[in-house]
C-alpha positions as a printed Julia matrix, in Angstrom:
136×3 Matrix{Float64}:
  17.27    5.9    23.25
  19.72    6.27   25.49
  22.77    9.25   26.04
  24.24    7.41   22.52
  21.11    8.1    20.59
  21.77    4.65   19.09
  18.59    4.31   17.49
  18.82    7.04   15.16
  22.1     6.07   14.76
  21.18    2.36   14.06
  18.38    3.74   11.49
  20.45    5.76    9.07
  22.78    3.14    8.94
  19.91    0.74    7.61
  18.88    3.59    5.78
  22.37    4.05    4.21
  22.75    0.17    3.0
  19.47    0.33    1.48
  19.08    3.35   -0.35
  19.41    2.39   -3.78
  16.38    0.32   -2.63
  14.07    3.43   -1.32
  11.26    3.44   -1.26
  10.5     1.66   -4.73
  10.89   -1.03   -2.99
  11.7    -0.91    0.88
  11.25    2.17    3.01
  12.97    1.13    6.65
  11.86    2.0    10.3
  14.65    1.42   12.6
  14.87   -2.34   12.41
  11.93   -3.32   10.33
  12.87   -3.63    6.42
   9.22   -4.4     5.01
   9.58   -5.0     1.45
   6.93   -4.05   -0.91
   4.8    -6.23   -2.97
   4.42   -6.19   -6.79
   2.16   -3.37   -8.31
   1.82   -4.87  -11.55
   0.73   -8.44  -11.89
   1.33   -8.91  -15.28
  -2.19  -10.09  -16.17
  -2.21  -11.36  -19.98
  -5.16   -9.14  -21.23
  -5.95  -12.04  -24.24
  -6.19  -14.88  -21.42
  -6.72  -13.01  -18.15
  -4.08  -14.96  -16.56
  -0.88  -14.08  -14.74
   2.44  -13.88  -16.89
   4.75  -16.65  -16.07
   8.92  -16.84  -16.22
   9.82  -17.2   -19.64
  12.24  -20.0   -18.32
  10.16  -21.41  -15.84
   6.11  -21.27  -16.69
   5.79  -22.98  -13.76
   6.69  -19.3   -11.79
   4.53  -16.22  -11.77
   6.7   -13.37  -13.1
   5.45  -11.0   -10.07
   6.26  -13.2    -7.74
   9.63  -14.05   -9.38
  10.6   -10.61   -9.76
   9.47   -9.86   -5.6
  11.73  -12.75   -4.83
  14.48  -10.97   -6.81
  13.81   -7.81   -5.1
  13.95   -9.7    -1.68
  17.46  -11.55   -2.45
  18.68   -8.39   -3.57
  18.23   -6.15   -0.3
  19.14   -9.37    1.9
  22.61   -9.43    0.1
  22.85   -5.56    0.8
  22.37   -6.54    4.25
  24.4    -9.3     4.51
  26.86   -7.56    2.42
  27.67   -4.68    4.76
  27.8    -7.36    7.55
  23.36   -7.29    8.83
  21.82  -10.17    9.6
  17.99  -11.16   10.05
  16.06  -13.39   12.2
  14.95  -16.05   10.28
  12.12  -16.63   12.91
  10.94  -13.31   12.89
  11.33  -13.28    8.77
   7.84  -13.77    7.45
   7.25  -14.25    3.51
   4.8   -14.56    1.17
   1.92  -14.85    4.22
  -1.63  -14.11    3.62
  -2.2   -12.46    7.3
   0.63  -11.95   10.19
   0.32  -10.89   14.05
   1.62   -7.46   14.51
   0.87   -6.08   18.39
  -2.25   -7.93   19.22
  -3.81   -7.73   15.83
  -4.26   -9.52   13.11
  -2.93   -8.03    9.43
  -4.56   -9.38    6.27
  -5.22   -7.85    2.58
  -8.99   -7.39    3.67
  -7.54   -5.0     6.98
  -6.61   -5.5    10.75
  -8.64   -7.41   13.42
  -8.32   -8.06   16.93
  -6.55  -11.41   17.7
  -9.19  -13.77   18.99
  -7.45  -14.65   22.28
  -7.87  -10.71   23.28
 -11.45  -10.8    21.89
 -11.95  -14.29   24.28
 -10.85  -11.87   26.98
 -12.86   -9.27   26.37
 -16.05  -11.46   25.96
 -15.73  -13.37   29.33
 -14.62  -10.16   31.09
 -17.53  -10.31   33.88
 -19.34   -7.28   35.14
 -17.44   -4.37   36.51
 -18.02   -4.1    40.91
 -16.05   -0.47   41.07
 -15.03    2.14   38.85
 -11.31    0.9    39.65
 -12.6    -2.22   37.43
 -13.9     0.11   35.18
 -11.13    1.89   34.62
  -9.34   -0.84   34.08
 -11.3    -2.64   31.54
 -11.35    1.12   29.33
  -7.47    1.39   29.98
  -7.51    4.5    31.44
């Protein structure tokens, strides 16, 4: 943090822009704007199908509408002068990477190059090795 305390400082700034946008749809952490998926699908109960755009059928409504709430808190961002990395921006994924694991609807899971390391990690000779295979 620092003698500034520049990441507090950073936060309710973020905070700040985006609070007409908390937390029905975003709720911040420093740097990290995660934006919340739709709740309501709009199933058709007749059909059992997802509602399309009335101007489009071709578009889902939710997904329309979480692409509205998306361009809305970028332009709050880019607004007051924020920018995002567009390599680090990840949309509409089915799983992402997040420190070592994998994220997906059905949970997290060990990515498979640290499970490869685990699985070939030979037999421990000292408790040193020991220790450092437990992380402790």
């Amino acid at each position: 943090m620092g003698w500034s305390n520049l990441v507090p400082i950073f936060h309710n700034d973020v905070t700040y822009i985006l609070q007409p946008e908390i937390p029905h749809q975003t709720i911040p952490y420093i740097n990290d704007v995660p934006i919340n998926d739709p709740n309501d699908w709009k199933i058709i109960a007749e059909t059992g199908k997802l509602a399309t755009h009335p101007a489009n059928p071709g578009i889902r409504l939710a997904i329309w509408e979480f692409f509205q709430d998306l361009n809305r808190i970028l332009q709050r961002m880019k607004y007051c002068g924020g920018t995002s990395s567009g390599k680090k921006l990840q949309v509409c994924v089915e799983q992402f990477k997040v420190l070592e694991r994998v994220c997906m609807p059905q949970g997290r899971l060990p990515e498979i190059s640290q499970m490869e390391l685990l699985c070939n990690w030979g037999p421990c000779k000292d408790i040193l090795e020991l220790r450092a295979w437990l992380g402790t």
